[in-house]
C-alpha positions in Angstrom: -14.7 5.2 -14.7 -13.1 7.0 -11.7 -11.7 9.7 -11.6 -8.1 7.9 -10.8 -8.5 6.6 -14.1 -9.4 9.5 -15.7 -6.0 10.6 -14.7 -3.8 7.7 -15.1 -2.9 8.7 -19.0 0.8 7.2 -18.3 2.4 3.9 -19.4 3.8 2.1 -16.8 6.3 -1.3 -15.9 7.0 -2.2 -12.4 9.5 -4.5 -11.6 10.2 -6.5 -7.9 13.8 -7.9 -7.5 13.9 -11.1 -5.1 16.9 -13.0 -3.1 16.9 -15.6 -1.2 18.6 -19.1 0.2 20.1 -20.4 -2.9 19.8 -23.9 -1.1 16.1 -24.1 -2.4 15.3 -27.1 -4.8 15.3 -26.4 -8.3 10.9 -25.8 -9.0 9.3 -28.4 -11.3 6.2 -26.5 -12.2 8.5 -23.7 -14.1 10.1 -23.5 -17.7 13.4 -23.6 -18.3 15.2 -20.9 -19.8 18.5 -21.9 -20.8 21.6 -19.8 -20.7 23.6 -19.5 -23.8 26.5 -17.1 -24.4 25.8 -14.4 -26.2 27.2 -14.1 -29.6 27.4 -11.5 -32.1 23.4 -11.1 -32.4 23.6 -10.3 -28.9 21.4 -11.8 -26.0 17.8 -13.9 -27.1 14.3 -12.0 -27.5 12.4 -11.9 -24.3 9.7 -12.8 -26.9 11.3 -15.8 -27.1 11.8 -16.3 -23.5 8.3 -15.6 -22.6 6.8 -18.2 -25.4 7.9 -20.4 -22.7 4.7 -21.0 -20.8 5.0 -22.4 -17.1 3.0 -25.8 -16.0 -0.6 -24.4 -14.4 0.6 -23.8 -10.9 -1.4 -24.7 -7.7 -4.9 -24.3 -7.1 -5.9 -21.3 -5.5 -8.4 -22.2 -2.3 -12.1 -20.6 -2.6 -12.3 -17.0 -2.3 -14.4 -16.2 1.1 -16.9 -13.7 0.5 -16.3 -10.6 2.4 -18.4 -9.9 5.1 -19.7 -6.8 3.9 -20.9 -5.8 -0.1 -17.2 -3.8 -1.4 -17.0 -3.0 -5.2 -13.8 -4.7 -5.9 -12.9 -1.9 -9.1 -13.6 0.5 -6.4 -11.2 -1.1 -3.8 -8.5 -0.8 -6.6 -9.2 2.4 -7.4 -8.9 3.7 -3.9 -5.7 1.5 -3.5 -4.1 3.6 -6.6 -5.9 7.2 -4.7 -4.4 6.2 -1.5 -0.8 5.7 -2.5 -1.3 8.7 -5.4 -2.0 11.3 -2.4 1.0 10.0 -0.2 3.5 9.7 -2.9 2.9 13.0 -5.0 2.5 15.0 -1.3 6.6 14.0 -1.7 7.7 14.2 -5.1 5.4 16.9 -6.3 8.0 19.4 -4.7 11.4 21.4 -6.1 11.4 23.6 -9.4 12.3 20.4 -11.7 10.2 18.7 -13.8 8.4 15.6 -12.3 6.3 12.2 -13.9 5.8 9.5 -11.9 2.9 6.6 -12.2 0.8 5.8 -9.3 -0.8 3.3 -10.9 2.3 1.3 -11.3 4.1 2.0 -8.4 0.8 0.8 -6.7 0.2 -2.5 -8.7 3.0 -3.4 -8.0 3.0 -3.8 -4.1 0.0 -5.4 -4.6 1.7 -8.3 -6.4 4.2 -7.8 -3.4 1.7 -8.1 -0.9 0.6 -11.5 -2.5 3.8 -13.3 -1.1 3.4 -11.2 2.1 2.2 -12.1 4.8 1.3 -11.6 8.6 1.7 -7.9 9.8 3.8 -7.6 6.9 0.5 -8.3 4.9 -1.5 -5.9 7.0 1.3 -3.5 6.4 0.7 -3.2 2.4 -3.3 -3.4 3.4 -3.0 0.0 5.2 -0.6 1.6 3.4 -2.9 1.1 0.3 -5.8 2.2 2.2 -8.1 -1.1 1.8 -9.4 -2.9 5.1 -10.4 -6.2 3.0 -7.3 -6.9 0.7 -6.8 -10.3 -1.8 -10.7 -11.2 -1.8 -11.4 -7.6 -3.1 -8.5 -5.7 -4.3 -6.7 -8.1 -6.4 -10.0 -9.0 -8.5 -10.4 -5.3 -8.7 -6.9 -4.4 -10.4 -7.6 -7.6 -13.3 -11.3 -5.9 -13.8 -10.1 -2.1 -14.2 -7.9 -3.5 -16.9 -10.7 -5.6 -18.2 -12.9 -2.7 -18.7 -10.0 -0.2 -20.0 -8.9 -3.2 -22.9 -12.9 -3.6 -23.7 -13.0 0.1 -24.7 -9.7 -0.4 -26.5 -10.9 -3.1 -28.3 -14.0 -1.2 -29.6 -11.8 1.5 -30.2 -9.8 -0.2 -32.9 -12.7 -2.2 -34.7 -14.9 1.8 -35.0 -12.0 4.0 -34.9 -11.7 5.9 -38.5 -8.5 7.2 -38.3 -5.0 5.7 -38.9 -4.1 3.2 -36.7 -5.2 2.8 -32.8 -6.3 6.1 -31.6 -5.7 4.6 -28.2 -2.9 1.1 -26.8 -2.9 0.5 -23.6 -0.8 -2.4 -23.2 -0.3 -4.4 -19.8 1.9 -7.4 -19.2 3.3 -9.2 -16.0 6.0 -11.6 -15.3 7.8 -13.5 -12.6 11.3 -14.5 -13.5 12.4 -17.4 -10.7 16.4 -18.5 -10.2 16.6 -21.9 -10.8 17.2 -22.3 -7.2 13.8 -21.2 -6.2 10.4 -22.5 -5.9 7.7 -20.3 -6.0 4.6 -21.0 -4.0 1.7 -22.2 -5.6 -0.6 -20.4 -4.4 1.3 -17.0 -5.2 1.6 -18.2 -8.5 -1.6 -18.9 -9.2 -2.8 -15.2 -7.6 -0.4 -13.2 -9.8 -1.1 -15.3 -12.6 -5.4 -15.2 -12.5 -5.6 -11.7 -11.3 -2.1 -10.1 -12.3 -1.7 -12.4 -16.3 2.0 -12.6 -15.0 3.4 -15.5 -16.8 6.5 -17.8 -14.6 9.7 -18.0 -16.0 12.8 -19.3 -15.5 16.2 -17.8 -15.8 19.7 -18.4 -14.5 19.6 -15.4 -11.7 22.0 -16.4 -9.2 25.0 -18.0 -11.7 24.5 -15.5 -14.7 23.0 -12.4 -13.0 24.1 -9.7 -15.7 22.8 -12.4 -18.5 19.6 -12.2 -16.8 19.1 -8.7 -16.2 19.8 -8.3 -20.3 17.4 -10.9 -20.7 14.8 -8.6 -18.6 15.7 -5.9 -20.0 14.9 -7.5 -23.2 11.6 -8.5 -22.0 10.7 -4.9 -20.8 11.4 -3.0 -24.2 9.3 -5.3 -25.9 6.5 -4.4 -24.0 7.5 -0.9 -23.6 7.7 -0.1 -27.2 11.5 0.8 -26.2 10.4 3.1 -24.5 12.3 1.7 -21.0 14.9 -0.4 -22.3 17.5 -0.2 -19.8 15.7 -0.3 -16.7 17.8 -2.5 -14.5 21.6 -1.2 -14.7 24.5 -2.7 -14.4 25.3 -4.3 -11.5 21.7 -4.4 -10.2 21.1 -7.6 -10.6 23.6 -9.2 -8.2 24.3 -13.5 -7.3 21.8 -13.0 -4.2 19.0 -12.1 -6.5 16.8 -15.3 -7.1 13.5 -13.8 -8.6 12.5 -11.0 -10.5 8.7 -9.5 -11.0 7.6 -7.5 -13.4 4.8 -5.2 -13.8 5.1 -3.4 -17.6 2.3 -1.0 -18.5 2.7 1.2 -22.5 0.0 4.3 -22.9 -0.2 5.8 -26.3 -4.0 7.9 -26.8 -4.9 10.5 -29.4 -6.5 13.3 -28.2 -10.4 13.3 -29.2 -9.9 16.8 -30.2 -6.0 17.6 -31.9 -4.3 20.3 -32.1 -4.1 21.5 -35.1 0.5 22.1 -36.6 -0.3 25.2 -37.8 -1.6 26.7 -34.8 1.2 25.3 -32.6 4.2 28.8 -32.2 6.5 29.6 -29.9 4.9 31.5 -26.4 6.5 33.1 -23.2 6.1 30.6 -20.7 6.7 31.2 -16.8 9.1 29.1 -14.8 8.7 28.0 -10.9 10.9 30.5 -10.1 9.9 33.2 -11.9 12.1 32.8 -14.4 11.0 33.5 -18.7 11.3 31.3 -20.8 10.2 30.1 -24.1 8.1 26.8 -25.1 6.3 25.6 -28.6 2.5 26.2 -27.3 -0.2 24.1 -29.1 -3.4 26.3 -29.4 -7.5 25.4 -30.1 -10.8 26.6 -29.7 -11.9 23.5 -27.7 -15.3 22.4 -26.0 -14.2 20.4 -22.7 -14.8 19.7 -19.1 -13.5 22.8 -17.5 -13.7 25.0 -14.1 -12.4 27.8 -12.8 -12.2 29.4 -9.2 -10.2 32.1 -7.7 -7.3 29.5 -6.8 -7.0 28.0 -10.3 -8.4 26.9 -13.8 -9.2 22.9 -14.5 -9.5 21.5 -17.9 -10.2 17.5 -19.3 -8.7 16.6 -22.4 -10.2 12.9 -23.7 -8.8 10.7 -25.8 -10.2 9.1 -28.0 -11.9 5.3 -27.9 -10.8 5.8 -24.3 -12.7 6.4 -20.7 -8.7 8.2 -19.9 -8.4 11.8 -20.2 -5.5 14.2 -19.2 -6.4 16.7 -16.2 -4.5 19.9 -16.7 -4.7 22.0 -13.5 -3.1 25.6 -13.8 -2.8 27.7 -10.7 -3.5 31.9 -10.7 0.3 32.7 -10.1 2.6 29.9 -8.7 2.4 26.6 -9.4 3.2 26.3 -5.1 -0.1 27.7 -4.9 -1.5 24.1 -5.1 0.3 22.5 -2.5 -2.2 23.6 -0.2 -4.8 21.9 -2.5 -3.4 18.9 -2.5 -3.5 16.3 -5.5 -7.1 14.8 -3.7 -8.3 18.7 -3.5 -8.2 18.7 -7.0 -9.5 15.3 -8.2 -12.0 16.3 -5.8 -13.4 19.0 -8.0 -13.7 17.3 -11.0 -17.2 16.2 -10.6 -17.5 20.3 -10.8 -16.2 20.4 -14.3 -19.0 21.4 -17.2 -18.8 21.7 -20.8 -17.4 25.1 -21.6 -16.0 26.5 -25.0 -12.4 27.5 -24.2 -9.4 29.1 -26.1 -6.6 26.4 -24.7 -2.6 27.1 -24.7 -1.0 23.7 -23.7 2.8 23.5 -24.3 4.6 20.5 -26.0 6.6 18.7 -23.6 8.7 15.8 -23.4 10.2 15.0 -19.9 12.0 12.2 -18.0 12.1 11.4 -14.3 14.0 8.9 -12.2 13.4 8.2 -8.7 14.6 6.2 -5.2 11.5 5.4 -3.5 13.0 3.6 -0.6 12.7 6.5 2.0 9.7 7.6 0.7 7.8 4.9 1.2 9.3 4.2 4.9 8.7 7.7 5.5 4.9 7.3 4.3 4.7 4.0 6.5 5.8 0.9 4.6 8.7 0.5 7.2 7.8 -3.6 8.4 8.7 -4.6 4.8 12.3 -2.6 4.1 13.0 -4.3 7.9 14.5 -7.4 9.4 11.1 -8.3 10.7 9.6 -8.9 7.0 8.1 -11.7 6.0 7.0 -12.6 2.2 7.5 -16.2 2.7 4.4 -16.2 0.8 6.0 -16.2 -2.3 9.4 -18.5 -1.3 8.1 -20.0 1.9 11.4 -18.2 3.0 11.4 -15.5 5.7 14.9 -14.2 5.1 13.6 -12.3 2.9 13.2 -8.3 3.1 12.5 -5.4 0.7 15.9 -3.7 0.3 14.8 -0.8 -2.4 12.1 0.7 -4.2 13.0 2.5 -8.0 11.1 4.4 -10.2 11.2 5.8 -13.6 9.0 7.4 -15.9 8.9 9.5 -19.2 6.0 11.1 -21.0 5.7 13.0 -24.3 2.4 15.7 -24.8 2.7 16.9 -28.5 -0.5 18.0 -30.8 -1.4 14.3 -31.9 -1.7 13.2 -27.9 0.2 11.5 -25.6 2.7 8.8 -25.0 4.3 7.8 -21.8 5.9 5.1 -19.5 7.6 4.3 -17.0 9.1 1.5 -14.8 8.9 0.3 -11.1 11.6 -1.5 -9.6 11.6 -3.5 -6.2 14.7 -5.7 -5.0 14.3 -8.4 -1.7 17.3 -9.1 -0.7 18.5 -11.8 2.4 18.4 -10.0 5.8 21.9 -9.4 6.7 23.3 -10.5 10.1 24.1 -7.9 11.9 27.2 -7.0 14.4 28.4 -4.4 16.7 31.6 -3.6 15.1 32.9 -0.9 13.0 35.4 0.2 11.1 35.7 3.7 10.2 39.2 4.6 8.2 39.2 8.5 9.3 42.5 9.3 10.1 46.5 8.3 8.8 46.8 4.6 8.4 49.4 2.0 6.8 48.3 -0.9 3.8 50.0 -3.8 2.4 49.2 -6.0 -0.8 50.4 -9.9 0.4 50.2 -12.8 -0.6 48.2 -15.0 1.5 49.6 -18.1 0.4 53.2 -17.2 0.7 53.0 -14.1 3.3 55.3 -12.2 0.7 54.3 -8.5 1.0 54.1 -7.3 -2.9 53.4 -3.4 -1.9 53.1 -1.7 1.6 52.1 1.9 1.9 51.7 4.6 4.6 48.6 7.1 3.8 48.6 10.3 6.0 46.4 12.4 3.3 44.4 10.0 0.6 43.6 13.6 -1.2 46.9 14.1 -1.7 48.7 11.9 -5.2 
């Protein structure tokens, strides 16, 4: 396993928002999920929305051999390292606390790149670090979580303790308006390599009915976790598709921590601040190192190739900006069984996110631009990819961890654009009227609007 994997211990959902021409014909090869109003059991199960299962869409054309031999699992996993070292570089900054999911927020542009294509296709390729892309680096994603469910399933038939010691669910979708046909061959791709079931729902005529109905379908495979990931008003009447990438992480340490060892300790803020935090303790035997820049340990869990990578710096915790997220995966093949006192605090935090000017910051500009084109999944260039969410929660207590987190992208049609503007700066006059009748029902005269 790599050592991204090693380190992906969060649960994870993406989500991509998509509008388009509502003029599209209504697709045949879809289910049909009926709109109902809701009543006093509120809106249906997205279990029972997703027991709808879509018509086997087109054929997807040969796969060419690349050229030259890649490991596909190791095209994924540099995919997930490439977009892990840009990303943190930018959010791993300020004295707040910060979870993210790289692993998410990469799977899902590649479901995005899918329906891209052109330079806009090239454009996902190099920001995800992979010079052959759908031959290689979708087949890699649906074989990483091949190999992490095969340990999970061993897991549960040896495992002698209550329950799972280790879930790692993973679920895909693609919600499409009923005024939009998905192309076949994107279906196909996100269905064989992705297991995103199609789905139909109302979008464009009862958009706040459908994002409920998402939302619905995201808790269930969140364990509630994420259960309100689109707000209201997010999903608007230009919206005509919606993907959805939902990842849940729950893993027992192989080693607990035993409750009676687990007091209250000094703990040292960012800023230099004291504080106070409930601080888990064990004499434990795991990967460790230790330099004059920082200590390193691995914590497993068990039935699982995962493991958490703790890294704590000699001082400041802005010590290891220099080092760099890739510094320090780099060092774990260094790591060596060592018997070591640990300290780990409990924590329990949640982070939210706008990815939009990140991402066009890191390079993915073509695709947040007029000059997009993902008529690979419409066969519609109008549209573009208008914003980039994120959110993400995990919880570390003495039993292990549980996390996840949700990735949301929304294509919207390019708007035209025009020279004139109107910028309300200064004194100015208004009227209420009747446009039928020209009868003025209030005027007003507004010199100061902070002023009642």
């Amino acid at each position: 396993m790599t050592t991204l994997m090693r380190s992906s211990m969060l649960a994870f959902l993406g989500l991509t928002v998509l509008a388009c021409s509502p003029k599209a014909p209504r697709p045949a090869n879809l289910p049909e999920v009926r709109y109902e109003e809701e009543g006093p059991a509120g809106p249906p199960s997205a279990s029972s929305l997703a027991s709808t299962q879509p018509s086997a869409p087109a054929a997807l054309p040969p796969v060419i051999a690349p050229s030259v031999s890649v490991n596909p699992t190791e095209e994924a996993a540099k995919a997930v390292a490439a977009v892990s070292e840009k990303l943190l570089k930018k959010v791993f900054t300020g004295d707040e606390n910060v979870v993210l999911s790289p692993w998410s927020i990469t799977e899902l542009l590649a479901m995005a790149s899918a329906g891209a294509k052109g330079a806009t296709h090239d454009e996902f390729a190099s920001f995800m670090n992979v010079k052959i892309h759908d031959d290689v680096l979708f087949p890699g994603f649906r074989d990483l979580r091949a190999k992490v469910s095969t340990g999970l399933s061993q897991a549960t038939t040896t495992s002698t303790t209550k329950g799972p010691p280790f879930v790692l669910d993973v679920a895909n979708s693609a919600w499409a308006d009923d005024a939009v046909t998905l192309d076949g061959v994107f279906s196909t791709t996100i269905h064989d390599f992705f297991g995103a079931e199609v789905l139909r729902a109302p979008i464009r005529q009862h958009p706040d009915d459908a994002r409920r109905k998402i939302n619905f379908w995201v808790g269930d495979h969140t364990r509630q976790k994420i259960h309100n990931l689109l707000t209201e008003g997010s999903i608007t009447p230009l919206v005509r598709a919606v993907m959805v990438n939902a990842v849940y992480f729950l893993g027992t340490w192989q080693s607990t921590f035993p409750l009676g060892k687990t007091r209250l300790a000094p703990f040292t803020t960012s800023k230099g601040a004291k504080a106070q935090s409930l601080s888990m303790n064990q004499l434990i035997t795991a990967p460790y190192f230790a330099d004059e820049r920082f200590q390193m340990i691995e914590l497993g869990y068990q039935g699982s190739s995962l493991a958490m990578v703790v890294v704590l710096p000699k001082n400041n915790i802005n010590e290891l900006d220099e080092l760099g997220i890739g510094g320090a995966l780099a060092v774990l093949p260094k790591l060596s069984q060592e018997a070591v006192h640990l300290s780990l605090p409990k924590f329990s935090t949640t982070r939210a996110f706008n990815l939009s000017d990140t991402l066009m910051k890191l390079g993915l500009t073509l695709a947040f631009s007029d000059k997009a084109d993902f008529s690979g999944m419409t066969n519609d260039k109008s549209l573009y990819l208008s914003q980039v969410v994120h959110q993400a929660m995990v919880t570390v207590d003495e039993r292990g961890t549980e996390a996840a987190a949700a990735t949301a992208g929304t294509f919207a049609v390019k708007a035209i654009r025009t020279n004139v503007a109107m910028n309300v700066d200064h004194s100015f006059w208004f009227f209420v009227r009747d446009r039928a009748s020209g009868a003025v029902f209030f005027a007003g005269r507004i010199v100061d609007p902070s002023k009642k």
